[in-house]
C-alpha positions in Angstrom: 42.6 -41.5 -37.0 44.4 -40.7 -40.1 44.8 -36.9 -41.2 43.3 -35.3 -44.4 46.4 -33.8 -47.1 46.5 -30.2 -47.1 43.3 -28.3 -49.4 45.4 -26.1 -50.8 46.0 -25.9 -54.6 49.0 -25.6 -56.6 48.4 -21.8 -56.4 47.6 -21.5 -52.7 51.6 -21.1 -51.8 52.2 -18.1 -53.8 48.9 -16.3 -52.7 49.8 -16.7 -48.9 53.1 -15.7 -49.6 51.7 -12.4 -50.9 49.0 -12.0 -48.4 51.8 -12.0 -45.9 50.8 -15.0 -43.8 52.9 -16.9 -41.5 54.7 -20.2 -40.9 51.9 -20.3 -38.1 49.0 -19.2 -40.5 50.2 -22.4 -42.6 50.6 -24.9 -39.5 46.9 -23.9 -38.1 44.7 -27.0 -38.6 44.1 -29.2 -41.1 40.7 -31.3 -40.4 41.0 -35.0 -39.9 39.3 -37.9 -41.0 35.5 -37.6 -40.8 33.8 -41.0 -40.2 30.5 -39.9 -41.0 27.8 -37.1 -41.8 24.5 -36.6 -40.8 23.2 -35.3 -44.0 19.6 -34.3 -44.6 17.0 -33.8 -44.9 16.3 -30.9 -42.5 13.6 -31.0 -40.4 13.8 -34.7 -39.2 15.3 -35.0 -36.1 18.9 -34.4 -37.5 19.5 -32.0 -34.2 18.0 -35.4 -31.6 20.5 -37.7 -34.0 23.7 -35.1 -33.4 22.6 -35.2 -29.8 22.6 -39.2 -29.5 25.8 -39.5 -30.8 27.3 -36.7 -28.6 26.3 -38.3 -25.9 28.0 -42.0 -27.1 31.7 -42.5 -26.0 32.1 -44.0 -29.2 31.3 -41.2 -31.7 32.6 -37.7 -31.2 30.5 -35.0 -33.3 30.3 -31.4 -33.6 28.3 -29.6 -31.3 26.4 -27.9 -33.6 25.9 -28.2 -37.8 29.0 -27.9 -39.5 28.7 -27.0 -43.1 32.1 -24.9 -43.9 33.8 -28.2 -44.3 32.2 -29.1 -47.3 33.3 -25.9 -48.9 36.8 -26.4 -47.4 37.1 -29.6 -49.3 36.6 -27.6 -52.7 40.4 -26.7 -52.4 39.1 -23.1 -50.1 42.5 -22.3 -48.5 41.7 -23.5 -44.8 43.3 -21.0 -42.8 41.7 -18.1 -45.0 38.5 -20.0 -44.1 38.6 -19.6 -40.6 40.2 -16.6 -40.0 37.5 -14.6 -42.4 34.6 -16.8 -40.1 35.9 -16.4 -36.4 37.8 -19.6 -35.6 40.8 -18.8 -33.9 41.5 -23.0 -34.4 40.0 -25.4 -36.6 36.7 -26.5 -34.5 37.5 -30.5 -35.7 40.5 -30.2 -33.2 37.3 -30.3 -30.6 36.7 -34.2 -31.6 38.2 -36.8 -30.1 41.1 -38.4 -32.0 41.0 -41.4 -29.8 41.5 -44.8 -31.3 38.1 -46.7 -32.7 36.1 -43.4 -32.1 33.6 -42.4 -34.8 33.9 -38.7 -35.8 31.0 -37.2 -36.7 29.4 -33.8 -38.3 26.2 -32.8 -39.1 25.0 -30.4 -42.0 21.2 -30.9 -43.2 22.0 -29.4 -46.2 24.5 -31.1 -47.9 22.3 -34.0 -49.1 21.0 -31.7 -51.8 24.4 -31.3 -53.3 26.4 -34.3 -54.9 29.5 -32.3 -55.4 29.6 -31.4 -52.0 29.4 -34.8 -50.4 31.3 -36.3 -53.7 34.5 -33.7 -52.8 34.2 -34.5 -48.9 34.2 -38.5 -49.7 37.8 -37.5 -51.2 39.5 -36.3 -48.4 37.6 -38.8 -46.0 37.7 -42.5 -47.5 34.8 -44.6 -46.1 32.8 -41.7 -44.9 29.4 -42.8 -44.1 26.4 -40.5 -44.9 22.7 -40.5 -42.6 19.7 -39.5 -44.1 16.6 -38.8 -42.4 13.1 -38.9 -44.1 9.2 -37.2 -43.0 6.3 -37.4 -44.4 6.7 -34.8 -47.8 3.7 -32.5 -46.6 4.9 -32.2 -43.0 8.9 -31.4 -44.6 7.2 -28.6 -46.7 5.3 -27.3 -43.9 7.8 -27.2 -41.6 10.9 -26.1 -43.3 8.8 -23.2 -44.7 7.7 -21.8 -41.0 11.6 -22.8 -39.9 12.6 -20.2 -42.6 9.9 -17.7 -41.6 11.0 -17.9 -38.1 14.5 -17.1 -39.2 13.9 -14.2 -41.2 12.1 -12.4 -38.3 14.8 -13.8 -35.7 17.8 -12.8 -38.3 15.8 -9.6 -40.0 16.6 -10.9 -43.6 15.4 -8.2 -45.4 14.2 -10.6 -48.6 10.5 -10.4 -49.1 8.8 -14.3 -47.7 7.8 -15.7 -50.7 4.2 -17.2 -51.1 4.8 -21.0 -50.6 2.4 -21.8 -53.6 5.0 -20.1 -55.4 8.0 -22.3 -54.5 7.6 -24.8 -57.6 9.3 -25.7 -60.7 12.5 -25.1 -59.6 11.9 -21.8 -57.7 13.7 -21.7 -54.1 13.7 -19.7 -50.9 16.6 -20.3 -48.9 16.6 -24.0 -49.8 12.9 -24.3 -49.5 10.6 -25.6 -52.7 8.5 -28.5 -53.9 11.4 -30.3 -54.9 12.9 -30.6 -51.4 10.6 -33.4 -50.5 10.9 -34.7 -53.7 14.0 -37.0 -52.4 14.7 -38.8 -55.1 16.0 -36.1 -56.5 18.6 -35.7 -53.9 19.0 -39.7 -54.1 19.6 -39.9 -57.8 22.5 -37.6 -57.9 24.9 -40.3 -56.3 24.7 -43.0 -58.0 23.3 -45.8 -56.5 20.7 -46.4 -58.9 20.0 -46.3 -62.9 19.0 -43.0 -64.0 17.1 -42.1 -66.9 16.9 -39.5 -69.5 14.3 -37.7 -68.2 15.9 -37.8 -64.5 19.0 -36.7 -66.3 17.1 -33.5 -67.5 15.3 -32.8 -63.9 18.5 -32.9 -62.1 19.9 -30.5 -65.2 17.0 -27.9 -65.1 18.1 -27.7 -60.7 21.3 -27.5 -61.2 21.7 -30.6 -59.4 24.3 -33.6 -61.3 25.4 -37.1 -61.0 28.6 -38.4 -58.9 29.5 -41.8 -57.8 29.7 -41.7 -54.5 31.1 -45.2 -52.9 29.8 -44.1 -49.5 26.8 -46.1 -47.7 23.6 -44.4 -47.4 21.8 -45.2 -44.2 17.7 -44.0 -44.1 15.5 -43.2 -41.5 11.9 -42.2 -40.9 12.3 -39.2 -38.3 9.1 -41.1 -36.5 11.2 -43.7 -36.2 13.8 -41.9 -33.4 10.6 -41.4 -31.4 8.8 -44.9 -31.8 7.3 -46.0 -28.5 7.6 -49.8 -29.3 10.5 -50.6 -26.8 11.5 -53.7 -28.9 11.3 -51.7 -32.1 13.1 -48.9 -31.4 15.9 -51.2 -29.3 16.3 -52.5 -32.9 16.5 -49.7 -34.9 19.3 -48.5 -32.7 21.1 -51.8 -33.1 20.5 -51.1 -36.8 22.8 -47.6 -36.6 25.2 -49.4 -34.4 25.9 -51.6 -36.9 26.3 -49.3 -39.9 28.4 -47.0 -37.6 30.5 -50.4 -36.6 29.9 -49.4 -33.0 30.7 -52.1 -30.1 28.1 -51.2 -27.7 24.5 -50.6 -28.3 23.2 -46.6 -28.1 20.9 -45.1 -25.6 16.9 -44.0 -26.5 17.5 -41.1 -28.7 16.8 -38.1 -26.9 14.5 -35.5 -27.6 15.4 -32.4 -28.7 13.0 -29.5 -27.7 13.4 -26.7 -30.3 9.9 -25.7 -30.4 9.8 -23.7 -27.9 12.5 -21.2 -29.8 9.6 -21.1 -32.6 6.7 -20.7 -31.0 8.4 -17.4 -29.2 9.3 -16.2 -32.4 5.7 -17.1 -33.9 4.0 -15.0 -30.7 6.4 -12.1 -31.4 5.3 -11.5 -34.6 1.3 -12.8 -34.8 -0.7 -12.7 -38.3 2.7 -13.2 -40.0 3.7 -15.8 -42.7 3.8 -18.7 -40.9 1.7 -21.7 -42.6 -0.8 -24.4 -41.6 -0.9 -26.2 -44.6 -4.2 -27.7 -43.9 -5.8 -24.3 -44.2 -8.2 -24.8 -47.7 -6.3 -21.7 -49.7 -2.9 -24.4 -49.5 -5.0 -27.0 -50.6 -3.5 -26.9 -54.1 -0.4 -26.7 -52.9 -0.7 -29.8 -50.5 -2.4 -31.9 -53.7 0.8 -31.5 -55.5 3.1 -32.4 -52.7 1.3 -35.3 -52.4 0.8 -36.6 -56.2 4.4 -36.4 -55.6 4.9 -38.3 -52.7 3.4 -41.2 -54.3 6.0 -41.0 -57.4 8.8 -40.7 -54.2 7.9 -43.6 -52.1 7.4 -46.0 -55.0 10.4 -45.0 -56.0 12.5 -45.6 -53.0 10.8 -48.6 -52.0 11.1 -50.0 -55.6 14.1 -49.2 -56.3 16.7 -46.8 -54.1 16.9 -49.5 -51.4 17.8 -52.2 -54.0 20.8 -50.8 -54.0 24.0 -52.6 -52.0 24.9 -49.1 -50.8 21.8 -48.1 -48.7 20.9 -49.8 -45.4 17.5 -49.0 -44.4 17.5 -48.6 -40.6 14.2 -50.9 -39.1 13.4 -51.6 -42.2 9.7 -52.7 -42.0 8.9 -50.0 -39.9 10.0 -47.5 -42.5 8.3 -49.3 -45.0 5.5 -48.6 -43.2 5.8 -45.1 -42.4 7.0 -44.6 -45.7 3.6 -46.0 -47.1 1.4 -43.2 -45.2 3.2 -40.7 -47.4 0.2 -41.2 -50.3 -2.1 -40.2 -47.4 -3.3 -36.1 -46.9 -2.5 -35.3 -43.3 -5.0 -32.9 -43.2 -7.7 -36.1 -43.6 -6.5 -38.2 -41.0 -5.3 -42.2 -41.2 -8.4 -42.9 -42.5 
């Protein structure tokens, strides 16, 4: 596998000549080419997907998300980088660098950023990008009490916002409305016309347009659980091929984090954790959901038109995807 030029800007000599650093400090690591990212959204499955391909002898990932890189690729002196986080060496030196194996990293986050994926796609030709989709209600819901659990677990000492607050642009670390409004993610690379008024949304976030050549793949987190044998044998062959794998992949495994939360959520009871089912979210639920309409007709109409994004059992997803007009709360009724 090829390796990436150096990150360093024209001015990145002289400042580690007068921060004293070495011929070693230079020589640390420089990352190699990353074959693809597992990108978004978080909160479906992106931890069982990072486990499947660690697991594959064909795809070597990270054991654990791996955001810094994107930030590294914004011309951040590398070996600053790591030395001011911990690393003693570049954790990328960890994957394999054999011949016709996949490298792989995970960060949930960076789907919401163009830039971020736009510079990575730079210093990684051909990088391929997996996005993972839920039901808009259920992403709210559960990225909200993921960030709840964290600020007990961490002590952040940031009030918890009210989650009916969390609209119009408004954020708690990464959580709002607009998180499960995906096409806004979607529409910043590219793929797709965009209008005026999409132009001014993405404007008003702080969000803007890149081409990105990379190919999208999309998934319905139900679908890395689906107990139709024959289904899910395909939808595996379906990553296969948009990873260019030669064998097919194992059952995707399942990975058990609940158990983390739901200790948290005992050790601190009557706190600010949500069931968004309760009546006073109700308002808050009817808006996710007007918008989850607008979201699926969107992608369905449109986003997978594109050449560039390979939807992974497609008919299934379709599917799924059609349940998003539906309140959870009610049933499949």
């Amino acid at each position: 596998t090829a390796s990436l030029p150096s990150s360093k800007s024209d001015d990145s000599d002289s400042n580690d000549a007068n921060n004293g650093s070495s011929k070693h400090d230079n020589e640390l690591t420089t990352p190699k080419l990353i074959d693809f990212i597992i990108a978004g959204f978080p909160k479906t499955g992106t931890t069982s997907l990072l486990a499947l391909f660690g697991a594959n002898d064909e795809t070597s990932v990270s054991s654990e998300e791996f955001c810094w890189i994107l930030n590294w690729s914004d011309n951040v002196n590398m070996n600053h980088y790591l030395r001011d986080h911990n690393y003693t060496e570049n954790p990328l030196n960890n994957l394999s660098s054999a011949s016709g194996v996949k490298r792989g990293i995970k960060c949930p986050m960076s789907i919401f950023r163009a830039k971020d994926l736009y510079r990575l796609q730079k210093v990684s030709p051909g990088i391929k990008i997996l996005v993972g989709m839920r039901h808009p209600v259920e992403l709210f819901q559960s990225f909200y009490n993921y960030r709840v659990m964290g600020h007990y677990q961490f002590g952040w000492r940031n009030r918890i916002p009210p989650p009916e607050s969390l609209v119009g642009g408004r954020t708690w670390r990464g959580v709002s409305t607009e998180v499960a409004q995906y096409e806004l993610s979607f529409l910043q690379y590219n793929k797709t016309s965009v209008n005026g008024e999409q132009l001014d949304q993405l404007e008003e976030l702080g969000k803007s347009v890149k081409s990105l050549s990379s190919q999208i793949f999309i998934y319905h987190m139900e679908q890395l659980d689906d107990s139709d044998e024959e289904r899910a044998k395909q939808f595996r062959s379906d990553i296969q091929q948009f990873l260019e794998l030669n064998e097919p992949l194992d059952p995707v495994p399942k990975i058990n984090v609940s158990a983390e939360k739901k200790k948290a959520m005992s050790d601190h009871p009557n706190t600010n954790y949500i069931n968004i089912c309760d009546p006073e979210y109700d308002g808050l639920r009817e808006l996710l959901l007007n918008r989850a309409k607008e979201t699926e007709k969107w992608i369905r109409e449109v986003f997978i038109s594109s050449p560039d994004v390979v939807v992974g059992g497609s008919q299934h997803f379709l599917e799924l995807m059609s349940r998003w007009s539906k309140d959870i709360c009610q049933g499949n009724e």
